[in-house]
Backbone as CSV, one residue per row, in Angstrom:
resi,resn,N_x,N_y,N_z,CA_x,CA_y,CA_z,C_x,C_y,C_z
1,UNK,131.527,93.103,90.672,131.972,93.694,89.437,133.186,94.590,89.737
2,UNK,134.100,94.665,88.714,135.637,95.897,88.592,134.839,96.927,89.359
3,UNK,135.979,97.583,90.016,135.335,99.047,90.649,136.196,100.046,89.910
4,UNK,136.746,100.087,88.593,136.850,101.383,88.199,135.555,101.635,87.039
5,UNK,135.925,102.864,87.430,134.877,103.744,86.709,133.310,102.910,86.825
6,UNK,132.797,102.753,87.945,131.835,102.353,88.139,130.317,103.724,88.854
7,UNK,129.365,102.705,88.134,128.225,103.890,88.196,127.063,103.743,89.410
8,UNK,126.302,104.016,89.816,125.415,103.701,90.909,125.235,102.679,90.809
9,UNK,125.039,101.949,89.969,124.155,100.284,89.948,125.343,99.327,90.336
10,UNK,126.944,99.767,90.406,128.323,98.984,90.422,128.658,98.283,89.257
11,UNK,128.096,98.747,88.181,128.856,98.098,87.079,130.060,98.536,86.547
12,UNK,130.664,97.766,86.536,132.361,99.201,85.733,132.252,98.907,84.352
13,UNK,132.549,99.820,83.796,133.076,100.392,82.269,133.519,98.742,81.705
14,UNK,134.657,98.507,82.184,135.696,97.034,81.819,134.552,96.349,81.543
15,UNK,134.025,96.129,82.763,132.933,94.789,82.751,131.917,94.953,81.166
16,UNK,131.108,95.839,81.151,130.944,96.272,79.959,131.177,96.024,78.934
17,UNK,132.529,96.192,78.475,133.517,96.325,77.333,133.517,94.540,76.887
18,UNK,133.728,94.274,78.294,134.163,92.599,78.064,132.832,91.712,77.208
19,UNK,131.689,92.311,77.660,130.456,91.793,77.761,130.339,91.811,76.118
20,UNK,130.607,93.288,75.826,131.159,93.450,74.255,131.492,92.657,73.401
21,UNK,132.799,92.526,74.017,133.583,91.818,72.898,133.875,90.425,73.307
22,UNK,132.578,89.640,74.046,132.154,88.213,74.077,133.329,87.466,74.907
23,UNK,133.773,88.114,76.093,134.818,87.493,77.043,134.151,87.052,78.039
24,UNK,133.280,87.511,78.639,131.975,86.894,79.637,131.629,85.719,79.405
25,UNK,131.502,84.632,80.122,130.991,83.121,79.632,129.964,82.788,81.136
26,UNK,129.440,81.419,80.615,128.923,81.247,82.001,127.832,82.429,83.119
27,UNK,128.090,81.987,84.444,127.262,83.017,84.987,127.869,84.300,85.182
28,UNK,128.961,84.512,84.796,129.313,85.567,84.804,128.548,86.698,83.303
29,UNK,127.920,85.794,82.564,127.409,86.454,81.197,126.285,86.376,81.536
30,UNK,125.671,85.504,82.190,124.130,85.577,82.239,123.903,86.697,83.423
31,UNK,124.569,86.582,84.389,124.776,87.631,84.980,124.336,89.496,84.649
32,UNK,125.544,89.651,83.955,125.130,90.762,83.212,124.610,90.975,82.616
33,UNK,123.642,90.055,81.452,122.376,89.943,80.738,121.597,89.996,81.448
34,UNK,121.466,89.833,82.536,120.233,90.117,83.476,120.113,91.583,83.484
35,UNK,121.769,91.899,84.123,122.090,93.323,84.852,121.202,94.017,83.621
36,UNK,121.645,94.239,82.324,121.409,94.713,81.464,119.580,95.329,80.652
37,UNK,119.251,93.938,81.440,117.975,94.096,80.922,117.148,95.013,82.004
38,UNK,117.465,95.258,83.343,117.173,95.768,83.869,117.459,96.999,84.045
39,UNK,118.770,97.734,83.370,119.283,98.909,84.130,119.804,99.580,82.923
40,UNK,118.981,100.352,82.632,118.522,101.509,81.663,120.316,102.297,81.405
41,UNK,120.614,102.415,82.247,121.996,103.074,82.137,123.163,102.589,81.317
42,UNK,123.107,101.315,81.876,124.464,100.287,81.768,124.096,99.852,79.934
43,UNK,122.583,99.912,79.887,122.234,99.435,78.220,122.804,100.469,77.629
44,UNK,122.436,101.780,78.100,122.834,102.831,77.030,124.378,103.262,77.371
45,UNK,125.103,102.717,77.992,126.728,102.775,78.437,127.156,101.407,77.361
46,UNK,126.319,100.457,77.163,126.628,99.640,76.031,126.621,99.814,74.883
47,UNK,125.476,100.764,74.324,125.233,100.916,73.162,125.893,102.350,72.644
48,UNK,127.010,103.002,73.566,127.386,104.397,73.668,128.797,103.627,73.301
49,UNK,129.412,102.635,73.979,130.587,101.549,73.267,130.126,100.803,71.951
50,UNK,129.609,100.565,71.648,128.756,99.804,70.600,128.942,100.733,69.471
51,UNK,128.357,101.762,69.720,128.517,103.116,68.390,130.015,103.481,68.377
52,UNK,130.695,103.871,69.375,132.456,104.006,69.514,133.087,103.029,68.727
53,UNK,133.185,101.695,68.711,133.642,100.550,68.358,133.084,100.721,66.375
54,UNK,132.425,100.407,66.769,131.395,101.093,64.716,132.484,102.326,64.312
55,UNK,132.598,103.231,64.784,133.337,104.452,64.368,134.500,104.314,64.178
56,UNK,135.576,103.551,65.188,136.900,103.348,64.985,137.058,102.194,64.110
57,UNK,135.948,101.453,64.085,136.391,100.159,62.469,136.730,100.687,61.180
58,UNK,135.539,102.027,61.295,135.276,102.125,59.915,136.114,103.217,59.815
59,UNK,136.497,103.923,60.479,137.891,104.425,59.919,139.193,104.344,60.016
60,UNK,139.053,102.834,60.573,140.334,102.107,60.122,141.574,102.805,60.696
61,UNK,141.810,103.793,61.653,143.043,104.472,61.460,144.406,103.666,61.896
62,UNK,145.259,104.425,61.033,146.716,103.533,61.047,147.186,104.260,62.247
63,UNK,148.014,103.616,63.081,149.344,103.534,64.022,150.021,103.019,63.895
64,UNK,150.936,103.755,64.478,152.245,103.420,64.149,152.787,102.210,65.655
65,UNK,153.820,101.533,65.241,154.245,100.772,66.217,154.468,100.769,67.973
66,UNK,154.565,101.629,68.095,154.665,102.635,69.750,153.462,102.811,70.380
67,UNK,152.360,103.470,69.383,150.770,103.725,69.880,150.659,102.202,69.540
68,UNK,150.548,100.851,69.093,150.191,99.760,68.828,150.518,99.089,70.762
69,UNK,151.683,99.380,71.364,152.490,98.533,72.459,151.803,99.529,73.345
70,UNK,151.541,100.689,73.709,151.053,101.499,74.367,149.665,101.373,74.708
71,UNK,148.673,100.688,73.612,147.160,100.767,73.718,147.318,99.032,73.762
72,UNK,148.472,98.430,73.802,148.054,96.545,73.942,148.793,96.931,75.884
73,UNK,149.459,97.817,76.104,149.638,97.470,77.663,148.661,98.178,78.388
74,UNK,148.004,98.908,78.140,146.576,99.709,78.393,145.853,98.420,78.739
75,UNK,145.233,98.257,77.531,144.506,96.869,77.811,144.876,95.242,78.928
76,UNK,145.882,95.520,78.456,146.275,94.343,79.714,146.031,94.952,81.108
77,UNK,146.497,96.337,81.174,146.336,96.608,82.485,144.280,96.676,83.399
78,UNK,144.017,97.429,81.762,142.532,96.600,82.272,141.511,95.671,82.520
79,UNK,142.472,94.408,81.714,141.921,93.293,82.274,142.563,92.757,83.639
80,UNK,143.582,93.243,83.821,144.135,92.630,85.768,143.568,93.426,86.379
81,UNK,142.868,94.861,86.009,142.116,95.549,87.018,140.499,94.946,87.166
82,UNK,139.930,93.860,85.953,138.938,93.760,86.089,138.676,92.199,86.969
83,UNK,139.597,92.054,86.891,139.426,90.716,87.501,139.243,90.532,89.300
């Protein structure tokens, strides 16, 4: 698994996130459905993104073009770190 921001069990944050928002396929998903069912932490590090994600839908907030290119190269940079 990514080694940033990773917790005793070695799961990172990214990995997580991905698991989220249905980028995991294969054994790499069953994988962490395992991890998950077992490790009390990483569930509630899911469901702690899970409630985050709920909060920023529903209030919708606008940005402007700059914060839009700033939080899409963010993200890219954390998927080449997760890989």
């Amino acid at each position: 698994m990514a080694r940033d921001q990773e917790h005793r069990c070695g799961v990172a944050l990214v990995t997580l996130m991905r698991h989220l928002d249905g980028e995991l396929t294969g054994a790499r998903a069953a994988l962490v459905a395992r991890h998950l069912g077992a490790c009390r932490e990483c569930r509630d590090r899911l469901e702690a993104l899970a409630r985050l994600r709920r909060r920023l839908r529903a209030q919708q907030p606008a940005c402007d073009r700059d914060t839009v290119v700033r939080l899409c190269a963010f993200a890219a940079l954390l998927t080449r770190t997760a890989r």
